[in-house]
C-alpha positions, -999 to 999 in steps of 0.1 A, spaced: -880 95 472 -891 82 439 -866 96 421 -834 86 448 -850 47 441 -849 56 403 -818 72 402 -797 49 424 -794 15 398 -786 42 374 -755 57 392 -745 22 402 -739 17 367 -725 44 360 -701 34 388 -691 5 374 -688 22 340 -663 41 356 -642 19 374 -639 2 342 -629 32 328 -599 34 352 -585 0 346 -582 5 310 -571 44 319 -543 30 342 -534 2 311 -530 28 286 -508 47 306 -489 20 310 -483 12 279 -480 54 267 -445 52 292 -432 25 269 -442 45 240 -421 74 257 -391 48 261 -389 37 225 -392 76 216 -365 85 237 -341 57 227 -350 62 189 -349 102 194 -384 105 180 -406 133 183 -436 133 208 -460 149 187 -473 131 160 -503 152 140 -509 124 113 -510 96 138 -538 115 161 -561 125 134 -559 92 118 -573 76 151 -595 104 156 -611 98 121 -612 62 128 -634 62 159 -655 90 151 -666 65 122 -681 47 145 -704 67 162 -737 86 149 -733 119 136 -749 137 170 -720 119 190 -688 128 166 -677 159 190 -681 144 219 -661 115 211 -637 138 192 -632 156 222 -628 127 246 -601 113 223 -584 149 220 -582 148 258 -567 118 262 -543 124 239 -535 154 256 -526 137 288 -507 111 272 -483 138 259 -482 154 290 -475 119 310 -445 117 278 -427 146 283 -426 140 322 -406 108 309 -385 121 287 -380 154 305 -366 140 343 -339 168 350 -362 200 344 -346 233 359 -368 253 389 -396 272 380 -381 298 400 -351 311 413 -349 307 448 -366 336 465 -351 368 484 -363 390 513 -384 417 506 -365 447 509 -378 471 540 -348 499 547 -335 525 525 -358 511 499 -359 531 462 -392 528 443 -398 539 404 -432 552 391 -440 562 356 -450 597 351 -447 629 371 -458 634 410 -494 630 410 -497 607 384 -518 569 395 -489 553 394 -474 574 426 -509 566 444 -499 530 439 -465 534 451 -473 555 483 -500 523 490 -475 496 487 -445 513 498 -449 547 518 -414 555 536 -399 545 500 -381 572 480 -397 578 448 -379 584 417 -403 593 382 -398 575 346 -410 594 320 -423 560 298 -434 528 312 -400 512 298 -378 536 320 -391 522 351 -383 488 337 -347 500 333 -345 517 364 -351 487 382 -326 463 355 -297 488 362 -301 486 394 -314 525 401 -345 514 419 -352 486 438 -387 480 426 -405 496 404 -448 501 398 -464 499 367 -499 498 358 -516 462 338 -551 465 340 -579 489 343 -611 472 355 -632 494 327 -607 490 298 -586 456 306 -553 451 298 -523 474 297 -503 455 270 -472 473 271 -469 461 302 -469 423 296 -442 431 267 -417 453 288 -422 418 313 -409 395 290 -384 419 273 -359 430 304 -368 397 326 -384 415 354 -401 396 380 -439 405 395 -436 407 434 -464 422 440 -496 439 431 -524 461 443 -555 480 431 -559 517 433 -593 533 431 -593 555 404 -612 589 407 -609 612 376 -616 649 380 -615 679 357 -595 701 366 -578 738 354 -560 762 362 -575 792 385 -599 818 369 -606 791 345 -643 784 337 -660 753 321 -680 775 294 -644 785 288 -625 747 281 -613 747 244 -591 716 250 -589 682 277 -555 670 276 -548 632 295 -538 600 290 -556 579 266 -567 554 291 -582 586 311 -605 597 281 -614 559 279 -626 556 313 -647 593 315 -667 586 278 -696 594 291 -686 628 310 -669 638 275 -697 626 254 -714 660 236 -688 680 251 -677 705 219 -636 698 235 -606 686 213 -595 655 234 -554 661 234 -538 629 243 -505 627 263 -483 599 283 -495 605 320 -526 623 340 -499 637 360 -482 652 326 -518 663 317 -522 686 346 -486 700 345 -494 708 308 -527 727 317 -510 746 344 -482 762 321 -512 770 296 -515 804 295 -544 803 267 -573 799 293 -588 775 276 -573 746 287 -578 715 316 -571 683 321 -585 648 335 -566 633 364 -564 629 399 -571 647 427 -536 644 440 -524 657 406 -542 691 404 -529 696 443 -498 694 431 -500 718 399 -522 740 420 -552 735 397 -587 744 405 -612 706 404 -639 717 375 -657 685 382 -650 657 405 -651 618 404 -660 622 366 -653 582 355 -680 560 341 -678 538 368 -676 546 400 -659 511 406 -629 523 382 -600 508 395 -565 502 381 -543 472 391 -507 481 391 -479 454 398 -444 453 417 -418 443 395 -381 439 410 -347 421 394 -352 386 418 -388 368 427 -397 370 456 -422 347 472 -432 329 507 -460 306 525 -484 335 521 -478 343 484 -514 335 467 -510 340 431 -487 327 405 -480 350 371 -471 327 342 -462 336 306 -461 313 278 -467 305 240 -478 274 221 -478 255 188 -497 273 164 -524 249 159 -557 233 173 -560 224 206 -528 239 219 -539 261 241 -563 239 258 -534 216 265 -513 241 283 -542 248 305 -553 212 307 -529 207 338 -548 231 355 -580 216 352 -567 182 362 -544 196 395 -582 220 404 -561 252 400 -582 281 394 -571 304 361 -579 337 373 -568 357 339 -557 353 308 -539 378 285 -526 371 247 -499 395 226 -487 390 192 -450 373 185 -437 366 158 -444 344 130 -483 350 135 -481 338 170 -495 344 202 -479 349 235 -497 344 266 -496 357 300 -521 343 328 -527 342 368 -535 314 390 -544 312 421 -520 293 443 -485 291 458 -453 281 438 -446 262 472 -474 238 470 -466 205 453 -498 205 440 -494 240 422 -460 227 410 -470 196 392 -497 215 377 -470 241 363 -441 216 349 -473 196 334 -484 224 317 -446 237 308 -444 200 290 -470 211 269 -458 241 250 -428 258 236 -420 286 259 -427 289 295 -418 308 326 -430 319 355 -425 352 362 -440 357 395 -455 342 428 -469 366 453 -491 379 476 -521 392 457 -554 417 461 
C-alpha cells in the first residue's frame, strides 16, 4: 500500500507530462502536412540528411552526456513518423498491395516439387495437396518455371530449416520470376542412413546427400572416417547409392526415399535434433488470400544508411503488428534486400495502414504473399 500512495502523484505527473506531450505531438503534425504541401508544390525531396542531423546536433547539446542517446533516439523517431505522415501526403493514389485474390484451385490440380520421388519436398506436397499430380524439377529454379509457364499450378519449395535457417535461394527465385506465396507448412524431418542391400556400416566408404542433410546430422557424422559427397536432393542421394555398384556407398535421406530405391535403413532418425523440421512454402502465378489468411510475406530494400531499416519496420510497431521473421540477401550496389513475415491479414485495415506506412518508407516494396500459415 505504501508504494500505490507513493507511486500515484508520480504517475499523475507523468500523466500530465504526457497529455502535454500530445498537444505539441498533434501541433507538429500539423504543421509537418504543411511542410509536405510546400514540398509537393516546390517538387522537393522528403528526405533531408543535413537538415536532421543539424537539429539532432543541436538538441543533444543540450542535454548531459548520459542523456545524448536517448534524446538522439527520441528525435530520430520523430523524424521518422514525420516522413512517414509526408509521404502519405504526397503519395494519395498508391496502387493495391495486392492483386485481387483468386480461388484456390481443388480439381485436376498439378503440383511441382524439386528433386526426385522421395525427396522432402514431395512429403510436403503429399501434406498440402494429396490427390494433386506431381511433377519433379530437378533445381529449385525449375519448379519456379514450371509454375511461371504455366506447367504446374503450384509449385513447393523449401525456405527454412529450423536447425540451419534460411534457404536463400529461395527468397531470390521469389523476387526473380514474381511468384506469389500461398501457402506454407512444416514437415518433420527424419534423416536415416541408408544403403543398398548386403551393405554393412563397417563397410560405408562414402555418404552422399544434400548439403543441408550433412548440416542437420553433424553430430551422427562427427568421427565417422566417410568422405561426405554433396549432391542437389536426398532423393538424388539415394538414387545415387542404389546404382552404386562399389559397396561402399549410402546416403542420408528420408525414409520415404530409400522405400522407393529399395535401400536397406543403416540407422534411423539420425538428425541432431529431433525437432528438425523444414518449412516449405506454396508458391502459384496469382495471390491468393481470404478472412482466414494469418500471415503476410513482404519483401523490400532500403536506403543505404542509418536508421533505415528501423523506419520500414517502425509502422509495425506503431499499428502492434507482430514481425515474425526477418531475412536479408545481397543486391546490388552493396545493398540489402529484405524479406519478412507478419502476422496478420492483408484484409484488416489495421494491417494495411501498417503496410503502405511502411512501403512510404523505403525504395522497393511488395508484398508477395498473404495466407494461411502453420
Amino acid at each position: 500500500m505504501e508504494a500505490n500512495e507513493k507511486l500515484g502523484p508520480l504517475r499523475d505527473r507523468i500523466d500530465k507530462i504526457d497529455d502535454s506531450l500530445l498537444s505539441l505531438i498533434k501541433k507538429r503534425n500539423s504543421a509537418v502536412e504543411e511542410v509536405a504541401a510546400v514540398k509537393r508544390d516546390y517538387n522537393i525531396p522528403i528526405f533531408d540528411a543535413d537538415r536532421e542531423w543539424e537539429i539532432i546536433d543541436r538538441v543533444s547539446s543540450r542535454v548531459e552526456d548520459d542523456m545524448k542517446a536517448d534524446v538522439s533516439l527520441l528525435i530520430r523517431t520523430i523524424f521518422a513518423l514525420s516522413k512517414i505522415r509526408q509521404r502519405r501526403a504526397l503519395f494519395t493514389n498508391e496502387p493495391p498491395l495486392l492483386p485481387p485474390p483468386r480461388a484456390r484451385k481443388k480439381d485436376d490440380v498439378t503440383c511441382a516439387f524439386q528433386g526426385l520421388p522421395g525427396a522432402w519436398s514431395e512429403h510436403a506436397l503429399a501434406k498440402l495437396f494429396p490427390a494433386a499430380k506431381r511433377i519433379s524439377g530437378e533445381y529449385f529454379e525449375d519448379i519456379f518455371i514450371a509454375v511461371k509457364n504455366g506447367t504446374a499450378d503450384y509449385g513447393v519449395v523449401a525456405i527454412e530449416n529450423s536447425q540451419t535457417g534460411a534457404i536463400g535461394e529461395t527468397y531470390d527465385l521469389l523476387r526473380k520470376y514474381g511468384c506469389f506465396v500461398v501457402g506454407r507448412a512444416w514437415v518433420e524431418i527424419k534423416h536415416c542412413l541408408m544403403a543398398p542391400k548386403g551393405v554393412k556400416m563397417s563397410d560405408i566408404r562414402e555418404v552422399i546427400s544434400h548439403p543441408e542433410g550433412f548440416k542437420q546430422c553433424r553430430d551422427f557424422l562427427r568421427d565417422k572416417p566417410w568422405e561426405l559427397v554433396s549432391c542437389r536432393n536426398t532423393a538424388v542421394a539415394a538414387k545415387r547409392a542404389a546404382d552404386s555398384r562399389t559397396g561402399k556407398t549410402a546416403a542420408i535421406g528420408s525414409r520415404l526415399a530409400a522405400e522407393h530405391n529399395e535401400l536397406e535403413i543403416l540407422a534411423k532418425d539420425i538428425s541432431d535434433s529431433d525437432k528438425n523440421k523444414t518449412s516449405f512454402v506454396v508458391i502459384a502465378l496469382e495471390p491468393e488470400y481470404d478472412e482466414d489468411s494469418d500471415t503476410v510475406s513482404i519483401s523490400f530494400s532500403t536506403a543505404h544508411r542509418s536508421g533505415a531499416l528501423c523506419e520500414t519496420l517502425m509502422p509495425f510497431l506503431a499499428q502492434g503488428i507482430n514481425l515474425e521473421r526477418i531475412e536479408s540477401r545481397p543486391a546490388t550496389g552493396g545493398n540489402y534486400r529484405f524479406f519478412a513475415d507478419l502476422k496478420g491479414n492483408i484484409l484488416d485495415t489495421n494491417v494495411t495502414r501498417g503496410l503502405k506506412c511502411a512501403a512510404a518508407a523505403c525504395g522497393y516494396f511488395e508484398v508477395i504473399g498473404c495466407y494461411k500459415g502453420e
